[in-house]
C-alpha positions in Angstrom: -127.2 42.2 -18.1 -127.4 39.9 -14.9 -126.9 41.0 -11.8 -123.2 39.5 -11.5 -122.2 41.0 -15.5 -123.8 44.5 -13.7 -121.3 43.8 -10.2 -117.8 43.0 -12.6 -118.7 45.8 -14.4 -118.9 48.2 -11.9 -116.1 46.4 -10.3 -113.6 47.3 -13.6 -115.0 51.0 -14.2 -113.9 51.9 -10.3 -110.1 50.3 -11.3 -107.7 53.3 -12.0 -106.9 53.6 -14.9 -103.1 53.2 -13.9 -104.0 50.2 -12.6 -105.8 48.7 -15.7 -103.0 46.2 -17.5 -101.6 47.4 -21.0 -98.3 47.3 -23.3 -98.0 45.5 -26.7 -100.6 43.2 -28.3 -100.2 39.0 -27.0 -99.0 36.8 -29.5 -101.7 34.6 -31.0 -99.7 32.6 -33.8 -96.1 31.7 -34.0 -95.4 33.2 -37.6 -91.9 32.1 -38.8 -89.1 30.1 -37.2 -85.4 30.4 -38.1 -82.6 28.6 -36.8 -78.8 28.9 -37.6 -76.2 26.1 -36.5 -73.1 27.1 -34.9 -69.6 25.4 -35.1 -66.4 25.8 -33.7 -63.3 23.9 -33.7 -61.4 23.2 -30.8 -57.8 23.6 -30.2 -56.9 20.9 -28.4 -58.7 17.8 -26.8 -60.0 17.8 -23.6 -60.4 14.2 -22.3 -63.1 12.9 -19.9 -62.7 9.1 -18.4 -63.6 7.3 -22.0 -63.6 10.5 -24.8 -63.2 13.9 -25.2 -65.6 16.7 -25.4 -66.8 17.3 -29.0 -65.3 14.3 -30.4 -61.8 13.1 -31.4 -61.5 16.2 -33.8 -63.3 18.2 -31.5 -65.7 21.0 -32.1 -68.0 23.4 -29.9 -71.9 22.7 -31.6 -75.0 25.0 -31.0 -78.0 25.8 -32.5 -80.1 28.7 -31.9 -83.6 29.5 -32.7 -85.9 32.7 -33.4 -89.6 32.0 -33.3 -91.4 34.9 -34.7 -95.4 35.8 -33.7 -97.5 37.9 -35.5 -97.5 40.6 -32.3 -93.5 40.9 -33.3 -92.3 39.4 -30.4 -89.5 37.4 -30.7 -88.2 34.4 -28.7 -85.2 33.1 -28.3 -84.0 29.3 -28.1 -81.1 27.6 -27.3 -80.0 23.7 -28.3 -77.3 21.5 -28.1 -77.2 21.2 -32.1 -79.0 17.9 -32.6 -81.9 18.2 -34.5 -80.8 20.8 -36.8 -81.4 18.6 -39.6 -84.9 18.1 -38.8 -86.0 21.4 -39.2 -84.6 20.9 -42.8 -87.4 18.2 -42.6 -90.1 19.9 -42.3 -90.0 20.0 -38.4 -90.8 23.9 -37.9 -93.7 23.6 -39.8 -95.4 22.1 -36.5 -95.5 24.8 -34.6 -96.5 27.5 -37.3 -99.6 28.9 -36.6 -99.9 27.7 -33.1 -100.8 30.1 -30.1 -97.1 30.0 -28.1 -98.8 30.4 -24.9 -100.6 27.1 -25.6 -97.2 25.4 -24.8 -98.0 22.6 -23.4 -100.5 21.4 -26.0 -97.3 22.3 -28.9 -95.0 19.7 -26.0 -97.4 17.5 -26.5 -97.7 17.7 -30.4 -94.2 17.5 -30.8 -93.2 14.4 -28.5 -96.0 12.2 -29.9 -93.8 11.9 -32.9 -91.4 9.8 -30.9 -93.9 7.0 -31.2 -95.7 7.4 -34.4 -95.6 6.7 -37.8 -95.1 10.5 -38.8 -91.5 10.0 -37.6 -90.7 7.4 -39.5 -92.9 9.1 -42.7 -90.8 11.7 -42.6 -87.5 10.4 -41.6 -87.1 11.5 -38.1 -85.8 9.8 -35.3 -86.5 9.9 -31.6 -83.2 11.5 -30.1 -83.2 14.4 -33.1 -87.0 15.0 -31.7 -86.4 15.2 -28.2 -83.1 17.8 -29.0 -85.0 19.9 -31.3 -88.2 20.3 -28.6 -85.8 21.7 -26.3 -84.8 24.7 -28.3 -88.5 25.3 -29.3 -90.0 24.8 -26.4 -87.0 27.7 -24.8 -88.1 29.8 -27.2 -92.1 29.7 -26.6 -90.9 30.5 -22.6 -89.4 33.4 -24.4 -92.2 34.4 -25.8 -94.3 34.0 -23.0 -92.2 35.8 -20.6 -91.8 38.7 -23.6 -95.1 39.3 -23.5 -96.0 39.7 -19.5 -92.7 41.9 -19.5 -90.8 39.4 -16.9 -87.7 38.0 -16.6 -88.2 34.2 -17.1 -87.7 33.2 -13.5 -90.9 35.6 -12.1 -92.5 34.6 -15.3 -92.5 31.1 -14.2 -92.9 32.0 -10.4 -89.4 33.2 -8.9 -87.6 32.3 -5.9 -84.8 34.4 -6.2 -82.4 36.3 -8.3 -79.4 35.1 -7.9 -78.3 31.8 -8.1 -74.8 29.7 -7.0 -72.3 28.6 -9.7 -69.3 26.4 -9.8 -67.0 25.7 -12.8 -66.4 22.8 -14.7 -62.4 22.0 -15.2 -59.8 19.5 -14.6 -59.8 17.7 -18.1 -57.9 15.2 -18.3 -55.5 17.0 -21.1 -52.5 15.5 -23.3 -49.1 16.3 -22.2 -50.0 18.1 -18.8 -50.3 17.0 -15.6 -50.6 17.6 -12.1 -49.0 21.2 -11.6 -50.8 22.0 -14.7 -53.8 21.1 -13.3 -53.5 23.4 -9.9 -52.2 25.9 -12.3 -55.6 25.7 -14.1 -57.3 25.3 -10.9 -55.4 28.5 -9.2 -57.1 30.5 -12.1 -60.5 29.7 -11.6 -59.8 31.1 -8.3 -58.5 33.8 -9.3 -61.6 34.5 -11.2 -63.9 34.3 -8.3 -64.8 30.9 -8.1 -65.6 29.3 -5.3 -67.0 25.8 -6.2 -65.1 23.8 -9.0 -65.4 20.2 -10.6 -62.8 17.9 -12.3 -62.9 14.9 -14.4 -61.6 11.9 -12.9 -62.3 8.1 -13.9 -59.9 7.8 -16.4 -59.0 4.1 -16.2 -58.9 3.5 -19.4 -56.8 6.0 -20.0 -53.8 4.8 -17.8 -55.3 6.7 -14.7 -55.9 4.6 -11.5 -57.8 5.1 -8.8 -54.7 6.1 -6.8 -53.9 8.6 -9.7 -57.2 10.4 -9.6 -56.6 10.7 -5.9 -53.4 12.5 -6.3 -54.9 14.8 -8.4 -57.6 16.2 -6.6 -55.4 15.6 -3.4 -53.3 18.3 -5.2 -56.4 20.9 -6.1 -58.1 20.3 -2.4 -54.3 21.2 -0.9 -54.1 24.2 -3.2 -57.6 25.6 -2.8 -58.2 25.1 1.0 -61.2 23.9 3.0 -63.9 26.6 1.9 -63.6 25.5 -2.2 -66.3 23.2 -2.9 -65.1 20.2 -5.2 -66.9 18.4 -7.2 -65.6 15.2 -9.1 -67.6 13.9 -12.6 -66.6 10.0 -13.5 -68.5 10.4 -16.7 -69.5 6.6 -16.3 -66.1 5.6 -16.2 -66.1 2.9 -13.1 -67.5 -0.2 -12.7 -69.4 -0.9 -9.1 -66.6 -2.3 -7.7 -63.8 0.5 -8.8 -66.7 2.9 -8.1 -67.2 1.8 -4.4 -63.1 1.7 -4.2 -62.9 4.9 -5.1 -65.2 6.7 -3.4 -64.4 5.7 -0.2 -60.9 6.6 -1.4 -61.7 10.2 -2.0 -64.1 10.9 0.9 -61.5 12.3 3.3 -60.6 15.2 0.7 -64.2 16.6 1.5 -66.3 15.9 -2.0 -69.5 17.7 -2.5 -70.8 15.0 -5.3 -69.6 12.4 -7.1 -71.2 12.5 -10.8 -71.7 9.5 -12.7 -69.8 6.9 -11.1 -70.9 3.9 -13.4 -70.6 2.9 -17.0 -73.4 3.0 -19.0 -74.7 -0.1 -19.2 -75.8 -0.3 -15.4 -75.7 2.9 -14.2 -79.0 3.1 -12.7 -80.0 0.2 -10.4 -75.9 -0.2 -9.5 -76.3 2.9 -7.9 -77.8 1.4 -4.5 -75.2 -0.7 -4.4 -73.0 2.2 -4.9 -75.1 4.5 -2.1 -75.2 1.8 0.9 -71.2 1.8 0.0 -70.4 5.2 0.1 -70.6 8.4 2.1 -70.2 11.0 -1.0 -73.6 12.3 -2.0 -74.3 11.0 -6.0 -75.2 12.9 -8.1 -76.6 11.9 -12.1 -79.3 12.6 -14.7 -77.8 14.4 -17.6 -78.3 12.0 -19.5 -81.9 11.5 -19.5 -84.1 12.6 -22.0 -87.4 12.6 -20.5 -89.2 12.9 -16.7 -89.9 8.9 -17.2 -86.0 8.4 -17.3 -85.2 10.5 -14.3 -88.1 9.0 -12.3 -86.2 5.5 -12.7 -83.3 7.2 -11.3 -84.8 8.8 -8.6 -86.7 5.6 -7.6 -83.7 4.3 -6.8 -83.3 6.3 -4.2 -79.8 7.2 -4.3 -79.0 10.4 -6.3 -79.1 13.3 -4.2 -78.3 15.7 -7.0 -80.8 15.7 -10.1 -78.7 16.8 -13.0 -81.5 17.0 -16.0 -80.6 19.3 -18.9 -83.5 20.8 -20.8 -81.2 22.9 -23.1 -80.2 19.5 -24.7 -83.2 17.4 -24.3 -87.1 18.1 -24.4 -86.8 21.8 -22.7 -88.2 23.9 -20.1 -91.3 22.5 -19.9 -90.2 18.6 -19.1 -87.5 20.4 -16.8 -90.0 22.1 -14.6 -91.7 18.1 -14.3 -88.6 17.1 -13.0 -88.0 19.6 -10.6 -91.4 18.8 -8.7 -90.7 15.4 -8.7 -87.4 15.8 -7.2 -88.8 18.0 -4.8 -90.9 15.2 -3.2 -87.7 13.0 -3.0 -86.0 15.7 -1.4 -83.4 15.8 -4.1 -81.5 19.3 -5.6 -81.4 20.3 -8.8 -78.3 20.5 -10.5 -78.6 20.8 -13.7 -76.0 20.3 -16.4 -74.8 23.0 -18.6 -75.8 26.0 -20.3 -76.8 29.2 -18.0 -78.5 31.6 -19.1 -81.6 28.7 -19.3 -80.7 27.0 -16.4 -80.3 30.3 -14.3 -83.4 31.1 -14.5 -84.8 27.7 -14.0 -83.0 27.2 -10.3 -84.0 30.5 -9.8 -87.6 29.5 -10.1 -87.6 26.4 -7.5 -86.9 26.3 -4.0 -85.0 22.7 -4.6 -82.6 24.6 -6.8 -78.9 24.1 -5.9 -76.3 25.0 -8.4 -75.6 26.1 -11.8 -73.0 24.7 -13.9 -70.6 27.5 -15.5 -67.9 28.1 -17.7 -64.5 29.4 -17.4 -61.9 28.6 -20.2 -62.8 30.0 -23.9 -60.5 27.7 -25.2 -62.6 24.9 -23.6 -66.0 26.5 -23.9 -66.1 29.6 -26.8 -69.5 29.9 -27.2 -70.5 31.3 -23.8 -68.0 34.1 -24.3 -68.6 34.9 -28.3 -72.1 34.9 -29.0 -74.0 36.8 -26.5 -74.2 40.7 -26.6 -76.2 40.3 -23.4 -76.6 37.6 -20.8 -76.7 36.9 -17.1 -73.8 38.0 -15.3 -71.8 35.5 -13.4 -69.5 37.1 -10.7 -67.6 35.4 -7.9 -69.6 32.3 -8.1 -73.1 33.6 -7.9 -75.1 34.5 -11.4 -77.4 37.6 -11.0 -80.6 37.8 -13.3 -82.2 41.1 -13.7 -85.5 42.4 -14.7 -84.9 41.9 -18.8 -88.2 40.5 -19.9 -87.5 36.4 -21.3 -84.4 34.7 -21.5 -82.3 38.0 -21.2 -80.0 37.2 -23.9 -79.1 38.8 -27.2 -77.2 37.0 -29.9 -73.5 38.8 -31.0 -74.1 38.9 -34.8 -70.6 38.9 -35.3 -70.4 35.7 -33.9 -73.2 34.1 -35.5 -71.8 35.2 -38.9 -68.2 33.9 -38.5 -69.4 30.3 -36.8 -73.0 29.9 -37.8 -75.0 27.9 -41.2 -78.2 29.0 -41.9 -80.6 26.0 -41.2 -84.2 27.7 -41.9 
């Protein structure tokens, strides 16, 4: 032996053996992936400025993965339910056999397809790609946190356990109106909430600017001072409305304004938009990928970065993101979905605030299919020391809503 193999080996025989790591074998090879798509009807519709959620015979989607290894270990993923159909497809087959801890070689593998000839070869299309990665690519953080036996927010270098949430509420919703609303609004309180957001922007739904006013008028006046509101335009303004009503809404003490612009200039408008206003912006849920939200932050004027990894290319592109808001000194705010995100914020000093739900009728899944999660109370989600995700599925659930996809 050389004189440095002699020094490490002295070096490990005087570690106590206490000391020495142990616990269950690392997964080498992912094994086996199954997936099972979850639907549930709606009961009513529950309108945003242009559409309601889940379609005009609305429906709550979900799909959920387990990727098996040959140590046993099993991780858990999470998507928005696109994509289902290409694991039908042949999609899965990709990441059998590959080491899970080699993540961001499989990210790699998987979004070259978006721009080659495989895709087209095998009748795949980019947004079904980029949906499916992100419940794969949960599940291989899963894994990996499994297998060091941490919660996924140490796992990926925590910051702290507990993170801020507010609800989402304030649909637009057919044949209520305003004292329905601060009825609604009242509850969420009730519950423990402390930070809320509503859906305004409806013009094209007979609501003006002046009517969106009155509304949230109504929820600041019912609330008080200390209840942090949030208002989400879902793209329903055009620059000049968007301007208008902004300035409109600025004395009623707005944390962010989400959105503001319709879709087809929603990105470059938006320094228009922030030289016009003095309610912080914030946007990004709908990008797919770091090179989308860079062109948004370029811009210079979001200061909430709203990227959502459980519906589009997963932790791994998420964590990109996050640094590169970091050095534009913009919070992370991501939308939807916490028990992913919870840990993610948790994991980054930028992180701001976790989007939660409230209403089953509004969002069923996050009270019906989880035998354990992270524990939202008063406005602040708690994470514990549960190795991974911390979630288990409620078979019960996945039985009555779900279709077995692989």
């Amino acid at each position: 032996m050389t004189r440095r193999e002699l020094l490490s080996a002295a070096m490990v025989a005087n570690v106590p053996q206490s000391d020495r790591p142990r616990g269950q074998v690392k997964p080498t090879k992912v094994t086996r992936v199954e997936a099972i798509l979850l639907q549930k009807a709606l009961q009513e519709r529950f309108w945003m400025s242009t559409s309601p959620i889940g379609g005009f015979q609305p429906r709550a989607s979900r799909l959920i993965l387990k990727v098996h290894t040959d140590a046993g270990i099993i991780g858990h993923g999470e998507g928005g339910g696109g994509g289902a159909d290409l694991l039908r497809k042949g999609f899965a087959d990709l990441v059998i056999g590959e080491d899970p801890f080699m993540v961001g070689r499989i990210w790699e593998k998987m979004f070259s397809l978006t721009y080659s000839r495989e895709m087209a070869k095998h009748g795949w299309n980019q947004a079904s790609i980029i949906s499916i990665m992100a419940a794969i690519d949960a599940a291989l953080w899963d894994i990996m946190a499994k297998s060091a036996g941490l919660p996924l927010y140490k796992f990926l270098g925590g910051y702290r356990d507990t993170v801020p949430v507010y609800v989402t509420g304030g649909y637009y919703r057919e044949g209520k109106g305003i004292p329905e609303l601060v009825q609604e609004v009242r509850g969420y309180i009730d519950q423990g909430f402390n930070a809320i957001k509503l859906k305004i922007g409806g013009f094209t739904g007979g609501f003006s600017v002046q009517d969106d006013y009155n509304r949230v008028k109504a929820v600041r006046e019912a609330v008080g001072p200390k209840v942090k509101i949030m208002l989400d335009v879902n793209r329903g303004w055009d620059l000049a409305t968007a301007i208008q009503g902004s300035n409109k809404l600025y004395d009623l003490d707005i944390t962010w304004l989400e959105e503001p612009l319709h879709w087809y200039d929603d990105v470059q408008a938006l320094q228009q938009l922030k030289l016009n206003t003095r309610i912080p912006l914030a946007s990004g849920e709908g990008e797919i990928t770091r090179w989308g939200a860079r062109r948004l932050m370029e811009t210079g004027a979001i200061d909430f970065m709203q990227f959502d990894c459980h519906a589009h290319a997963g932790i791994t592109e998420w964590r990109k993101i996050a640094g590169m808001a970091s050095m534009c000194h913009i919070l992370m705010a991501p939308h939807h979905e916490p028990p992913l995100h919870g840990h993610l914020l948790a994991s980054v000093p930028n992180g701001y605030i976790l989007e939660g739900f409230a209403n089953p009728d509004r969002d069923p899944f996050w009270f019906e299919i989880y035998d354990k999660k992270p524990r939202i109370e008063k406005s602040v989600l708690y994470l514990d020391d549960t190795p991974g995700l911390g979630i288990e599925w409620r078979q019960k659930a996945i039985d009555q809503y779900g279709t077995k996809v692989l």
